[in-house]
C-alpha positions as CSV (number, residue, x, y, z in Angstrom):
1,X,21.6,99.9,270.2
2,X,24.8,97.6,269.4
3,X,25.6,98.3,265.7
4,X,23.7,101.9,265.4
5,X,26.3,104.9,264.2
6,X,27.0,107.4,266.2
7,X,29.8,110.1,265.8
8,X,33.5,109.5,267.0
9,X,34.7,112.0,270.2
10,X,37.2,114.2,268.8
11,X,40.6,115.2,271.0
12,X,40.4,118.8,273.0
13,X,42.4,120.3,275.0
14,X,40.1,119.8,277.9
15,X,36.9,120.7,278.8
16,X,35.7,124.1,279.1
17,X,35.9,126.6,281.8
18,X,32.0,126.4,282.7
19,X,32.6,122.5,284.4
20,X,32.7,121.7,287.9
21,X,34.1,118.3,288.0
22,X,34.4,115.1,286.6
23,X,32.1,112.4,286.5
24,X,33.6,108.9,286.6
25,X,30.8,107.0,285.2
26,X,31.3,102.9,286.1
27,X,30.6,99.4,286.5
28,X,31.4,97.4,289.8
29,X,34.2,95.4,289.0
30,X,35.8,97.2,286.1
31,X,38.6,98.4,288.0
32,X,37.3,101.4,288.6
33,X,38.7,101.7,291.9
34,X,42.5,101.0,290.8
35,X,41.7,104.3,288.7
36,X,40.2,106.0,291.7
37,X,43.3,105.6,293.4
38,X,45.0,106.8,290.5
39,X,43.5,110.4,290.5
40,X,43.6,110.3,293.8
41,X,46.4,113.3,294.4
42,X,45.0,114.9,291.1
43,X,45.5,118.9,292.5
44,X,42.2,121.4,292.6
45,X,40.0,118.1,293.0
46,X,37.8,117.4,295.7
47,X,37.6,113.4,295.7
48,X,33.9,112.0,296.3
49,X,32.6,108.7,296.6
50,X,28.5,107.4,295.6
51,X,26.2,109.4,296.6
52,X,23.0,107.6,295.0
53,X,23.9,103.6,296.4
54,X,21.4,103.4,298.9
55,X,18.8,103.9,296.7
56,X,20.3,101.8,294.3
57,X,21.4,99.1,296.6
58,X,17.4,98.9,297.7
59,X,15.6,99.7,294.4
60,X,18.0,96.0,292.5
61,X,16.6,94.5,295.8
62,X,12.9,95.5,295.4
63,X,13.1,94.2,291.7
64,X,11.9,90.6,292.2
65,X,9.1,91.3,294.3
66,X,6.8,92.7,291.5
67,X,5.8,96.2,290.1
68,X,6.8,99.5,292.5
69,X,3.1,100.6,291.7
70,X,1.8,97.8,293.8
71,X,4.5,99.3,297.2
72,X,3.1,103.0,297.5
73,X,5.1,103.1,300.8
74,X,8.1,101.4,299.5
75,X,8.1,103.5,296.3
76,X,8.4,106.5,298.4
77,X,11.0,105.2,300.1
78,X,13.0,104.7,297.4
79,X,12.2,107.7,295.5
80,X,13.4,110.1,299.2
81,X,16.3,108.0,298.7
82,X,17.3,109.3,295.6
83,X,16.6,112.6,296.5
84,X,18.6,112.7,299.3
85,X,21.3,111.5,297.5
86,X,20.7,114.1,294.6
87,X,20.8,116.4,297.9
88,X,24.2,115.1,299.0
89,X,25.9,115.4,295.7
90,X,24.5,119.6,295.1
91,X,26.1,119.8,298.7
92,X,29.8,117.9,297.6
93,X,29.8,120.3,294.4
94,X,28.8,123.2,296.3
95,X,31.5,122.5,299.1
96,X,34.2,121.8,296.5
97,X,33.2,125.4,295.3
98,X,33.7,126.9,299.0
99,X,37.2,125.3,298.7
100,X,38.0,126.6,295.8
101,X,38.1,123.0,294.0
102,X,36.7,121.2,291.3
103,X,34.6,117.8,291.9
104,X,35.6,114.1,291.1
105,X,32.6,112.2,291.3
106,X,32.3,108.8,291.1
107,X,28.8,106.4,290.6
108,X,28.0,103.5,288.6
109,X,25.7,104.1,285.6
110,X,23.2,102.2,287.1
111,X,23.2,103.6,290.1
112,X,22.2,107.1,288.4
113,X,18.6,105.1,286.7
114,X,15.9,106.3,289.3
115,X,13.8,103.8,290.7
116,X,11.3,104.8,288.2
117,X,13.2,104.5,285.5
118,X,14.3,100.7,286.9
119,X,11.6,99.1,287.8
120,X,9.7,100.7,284.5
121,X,12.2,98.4,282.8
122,X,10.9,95.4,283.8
123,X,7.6,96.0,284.8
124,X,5.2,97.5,281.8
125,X,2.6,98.6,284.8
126,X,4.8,100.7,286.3
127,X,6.2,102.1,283.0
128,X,2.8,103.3,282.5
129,X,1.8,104.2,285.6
130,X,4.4,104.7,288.0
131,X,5.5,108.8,289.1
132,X,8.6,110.3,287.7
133,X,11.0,111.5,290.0
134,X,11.8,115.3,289.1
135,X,15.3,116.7,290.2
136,X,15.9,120.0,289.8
137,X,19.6,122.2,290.4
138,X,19.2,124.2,293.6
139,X,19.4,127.7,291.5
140,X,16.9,126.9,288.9
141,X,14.2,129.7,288.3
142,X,11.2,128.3,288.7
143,X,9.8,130.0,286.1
144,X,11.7,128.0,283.6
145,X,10.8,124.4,283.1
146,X,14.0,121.9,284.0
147,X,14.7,120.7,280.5
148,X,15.3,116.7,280.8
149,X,16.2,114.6,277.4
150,X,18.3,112.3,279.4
151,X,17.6,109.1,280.6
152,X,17.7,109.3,284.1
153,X,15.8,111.8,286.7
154,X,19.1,114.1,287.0
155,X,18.2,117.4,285.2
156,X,20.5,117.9,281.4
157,X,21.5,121.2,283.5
158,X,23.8,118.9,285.9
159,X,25.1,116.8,283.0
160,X,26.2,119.5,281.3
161,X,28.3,120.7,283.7
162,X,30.2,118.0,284.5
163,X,33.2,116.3,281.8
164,X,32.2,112.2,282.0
165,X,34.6,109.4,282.0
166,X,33.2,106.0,281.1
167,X,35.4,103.0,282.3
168,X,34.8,99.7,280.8
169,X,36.0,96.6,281.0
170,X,35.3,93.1,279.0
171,X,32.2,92.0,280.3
172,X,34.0,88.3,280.3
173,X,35.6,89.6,283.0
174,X,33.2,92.1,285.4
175,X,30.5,89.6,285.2
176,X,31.8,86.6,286.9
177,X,34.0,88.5,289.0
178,X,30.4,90.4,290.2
179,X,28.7,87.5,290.8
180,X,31.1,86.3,292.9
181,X,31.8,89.3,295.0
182,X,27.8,89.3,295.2
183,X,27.4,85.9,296.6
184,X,30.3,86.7,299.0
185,X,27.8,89.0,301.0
186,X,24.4,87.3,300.1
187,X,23.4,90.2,297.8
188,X,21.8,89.0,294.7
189,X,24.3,86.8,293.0
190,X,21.9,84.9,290.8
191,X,22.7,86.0,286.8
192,X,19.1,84.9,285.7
193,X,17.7,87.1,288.3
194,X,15.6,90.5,287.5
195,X,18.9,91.5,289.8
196,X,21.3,89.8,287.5
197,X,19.9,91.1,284.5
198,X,20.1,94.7,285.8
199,X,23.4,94.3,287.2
200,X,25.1,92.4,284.3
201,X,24.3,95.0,281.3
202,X,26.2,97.6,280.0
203,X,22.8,99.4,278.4
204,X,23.0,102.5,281.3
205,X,26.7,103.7,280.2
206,X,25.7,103.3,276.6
207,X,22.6,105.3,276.5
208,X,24.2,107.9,278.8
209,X,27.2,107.9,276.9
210,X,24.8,108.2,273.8
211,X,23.4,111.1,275.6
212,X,26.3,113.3,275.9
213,X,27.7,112.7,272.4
214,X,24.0,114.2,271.4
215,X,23.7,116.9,273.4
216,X,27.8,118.0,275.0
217,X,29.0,119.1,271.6
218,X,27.1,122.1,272.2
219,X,28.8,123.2,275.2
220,X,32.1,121.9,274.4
221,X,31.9,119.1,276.3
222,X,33.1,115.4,274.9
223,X,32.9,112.1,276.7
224,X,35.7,110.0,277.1
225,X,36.0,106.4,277.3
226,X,38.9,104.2,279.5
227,X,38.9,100.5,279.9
228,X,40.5,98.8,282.2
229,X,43.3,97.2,280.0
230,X,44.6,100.6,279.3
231,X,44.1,101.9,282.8
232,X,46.1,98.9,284.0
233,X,48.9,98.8,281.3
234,X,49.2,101.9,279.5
235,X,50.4,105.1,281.2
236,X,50.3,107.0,277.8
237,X,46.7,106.1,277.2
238,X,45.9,107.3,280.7
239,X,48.0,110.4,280.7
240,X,46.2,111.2,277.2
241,X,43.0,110.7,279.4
242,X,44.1,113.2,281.8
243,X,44.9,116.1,279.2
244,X,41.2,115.5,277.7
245,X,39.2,116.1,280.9
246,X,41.0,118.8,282.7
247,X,43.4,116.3,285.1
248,X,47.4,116.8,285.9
249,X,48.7,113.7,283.9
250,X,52.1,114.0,285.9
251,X,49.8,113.9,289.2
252,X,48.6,110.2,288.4
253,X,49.4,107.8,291.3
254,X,51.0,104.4,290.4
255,X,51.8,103.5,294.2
256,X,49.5,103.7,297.9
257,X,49.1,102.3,301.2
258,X,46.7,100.0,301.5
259,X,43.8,100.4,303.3
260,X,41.0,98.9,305.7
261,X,37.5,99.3,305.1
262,X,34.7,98.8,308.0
263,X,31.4,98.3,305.6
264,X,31.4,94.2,304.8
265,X,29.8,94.6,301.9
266,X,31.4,97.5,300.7
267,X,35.1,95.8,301.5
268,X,34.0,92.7,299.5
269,X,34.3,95.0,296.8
270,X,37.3,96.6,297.4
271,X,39.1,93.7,298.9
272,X,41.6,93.6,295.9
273,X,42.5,97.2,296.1
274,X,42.1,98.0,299.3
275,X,45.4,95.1,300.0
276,X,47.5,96.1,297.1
277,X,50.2,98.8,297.1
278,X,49.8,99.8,293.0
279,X,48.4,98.0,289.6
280,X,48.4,93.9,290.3
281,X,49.2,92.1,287.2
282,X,46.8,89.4,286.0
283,X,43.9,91.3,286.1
284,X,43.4,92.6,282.2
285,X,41.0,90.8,279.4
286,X,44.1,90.7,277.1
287,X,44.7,87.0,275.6
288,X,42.2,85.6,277.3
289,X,40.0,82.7,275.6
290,X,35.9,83.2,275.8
291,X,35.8,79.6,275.7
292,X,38.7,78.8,278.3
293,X,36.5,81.6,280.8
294,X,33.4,79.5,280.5
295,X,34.9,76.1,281.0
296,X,36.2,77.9,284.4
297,X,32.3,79.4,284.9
298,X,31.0,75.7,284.4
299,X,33.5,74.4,287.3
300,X,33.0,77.8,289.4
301,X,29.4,78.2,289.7
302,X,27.7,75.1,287.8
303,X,26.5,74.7,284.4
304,X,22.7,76.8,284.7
305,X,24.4,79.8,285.8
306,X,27.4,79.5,283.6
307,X,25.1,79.8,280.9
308,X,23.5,82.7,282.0
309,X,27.0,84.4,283.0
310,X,27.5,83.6,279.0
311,X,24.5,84.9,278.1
312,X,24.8,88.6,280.0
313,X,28.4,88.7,278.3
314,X,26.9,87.8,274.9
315,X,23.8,90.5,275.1
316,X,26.4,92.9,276.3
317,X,29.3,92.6,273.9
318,X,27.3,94.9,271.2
319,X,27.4,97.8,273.9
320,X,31.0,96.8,275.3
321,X,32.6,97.1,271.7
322,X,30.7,100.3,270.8
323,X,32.1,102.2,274.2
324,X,35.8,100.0,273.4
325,X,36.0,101.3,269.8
326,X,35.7,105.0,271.0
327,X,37.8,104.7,274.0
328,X,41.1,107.1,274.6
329,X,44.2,105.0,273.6
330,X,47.7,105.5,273.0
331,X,48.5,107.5,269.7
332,X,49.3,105.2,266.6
333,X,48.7,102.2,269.1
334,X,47.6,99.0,266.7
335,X,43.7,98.7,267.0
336,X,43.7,95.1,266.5
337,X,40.5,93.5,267.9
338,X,38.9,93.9,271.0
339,X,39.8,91.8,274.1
């Protein structure tokens, strides 16, 4: 993976005419939110929040209790889950359609992995033995097998319908920053965990980015990259975004009302940007020192798990360079080196 070649995007004009929406494909804590926020008047859109998180949220809990093979009931469980949830985002697309809108979907990457494809990740039983979860798009013939080269149980059909945007951010950043806001609820929060490993990778938006540089080009459709420095200090890089996947770059929001959120969990994670009224300074990778952030990780959270934060950032930094070298930037803007 980190270090393989793989062709540069090139600029459009957009994406083409057959797409429904876009697909914001994240990481928690990479300010993916404050860029929510900023599409969020974006005209002919239809805004929609995760639709696959509960069976995320219990498939990264199940993973330290052993294989899914060995939890037929559980397993089911999960996989309904994600059905429903596949289920729930047919019916946002299809509504948005009704209204004569387009969709703006947002999920992290690793949230899109089935169960089966998690827990076949860390378990070589269930890799070998463990049922695949088989999607399919509501008007599919079913004379025509679902063709399915990408790596999670969403059929190619979907993909290709949709224009991605994959937001980054330096990993030296999301991952102590998730930890944190993990241990704030008493959900996971341990980096050496089968949780913590999950959690604190970028491999899901690589592969899926790799995905759709492989297979888009033949339907005209290119994914685009943001990190979070450029969402949070560069309007031209972000209005450049817009223009590439089909949004108003005059209808991005810089100011909003703050807001209150119910779900304790959910408004741990939102607590930053739910109580702002625009983009915070302080927030971006720029200028910061790898070894001035673990000093602070030692004094935060103790040297064991310090070293392990260290260690997540280090395994991703092949990944987060890869996705930060291809990202959409200001025109003639210095490349320099990456946060």
């Amino acid at each position: 993976m980190p270090g393989a070649i793989s062709p540069q995007p090139i600029d459009n004009d957009g994406p083409p005419s057959h797409v429904i929406g876009v697909y914001h494909i994240t990481h928690p804590r990479s300010a993916s939110n404050l860029f929510q926020n900023m599409m969020s008047k974006q005209p002919g859109y239809q805004n929609s929040g995760y639709k696959l998180y509960d069976a995320a949220l219990g498939t990264m809990m199940g993973l330290e209790r052993g294989p899914l093979s060995a939890w037929p009931e559980e397993r089911e469980a999960l996989y309904e889950a994600y059905r429903k949830g596949w289920e729930a985002m047919l019916d946002e697309c299809e509504d948005a359609k009704r209204n004569g809108k387009k969709v703006f979907i947002k999920e992290h990457a690793y949230f899109i992995n089935g169960p089966d494809t998690i827990f076949s990740s860390f378990y070589p039983e269930d890799a070998a033995t463990l049922p695949r979860i088989t999607l399919s798009l509501r008007n599919a013939s079913p004379s025509e097998p679902v063709k399915h080269t990408n790596p999670t149980p969403i059929p190619d059909a979907f993909f290709l319908t949709m224009q991605p945007i994959f937001q980054i951010r330096h990993p030296m950043l999301m991952y102590p920053s998730a930890i944190r806001a993990q241990r704030a609820i008493n959900l996971g929060g341990d980096p050496a965990s089968n949780f913590g490993r999950f959690t604190l990778s970028l491999q899901r938006q690589r592969k899926l980015y790799d995905w759709y540089l492989e297979h888009g080009a033949a339907v005209g459709i290119v994914p685009r990259v943001i990190d979070a420095d450029d969402v949070m200090k560069s309007p031209e890089a972000v209005r450049k975004l817009c223009r590439q996947t089909g949004l108003d770059p005059d209808a991005v929001a810089y100011e909003w009302e703050t807001r209150v959120v119910e779900d304790f969990r959910i408004s741990r994670f939102l607590s930053t940007i739910n109580n702002s009224r625009g983009i915070l300074p302080g927030f971006a990778a720029e200028g910061l020192d790898m070894e001035e952030e673990k000093e602070k990780w030692r004094k935060e959270f103790g040297e064991k798990d310090a070293g392990e934060i260290a260690k997540r950032v280090d395994e991703s930094m092949g990944d987060y360079l890869y996705l930060w070298e291809r990202r959409t930037k200001e025109e003639m803007k210095d490349e320099g080196l990456a946060p």
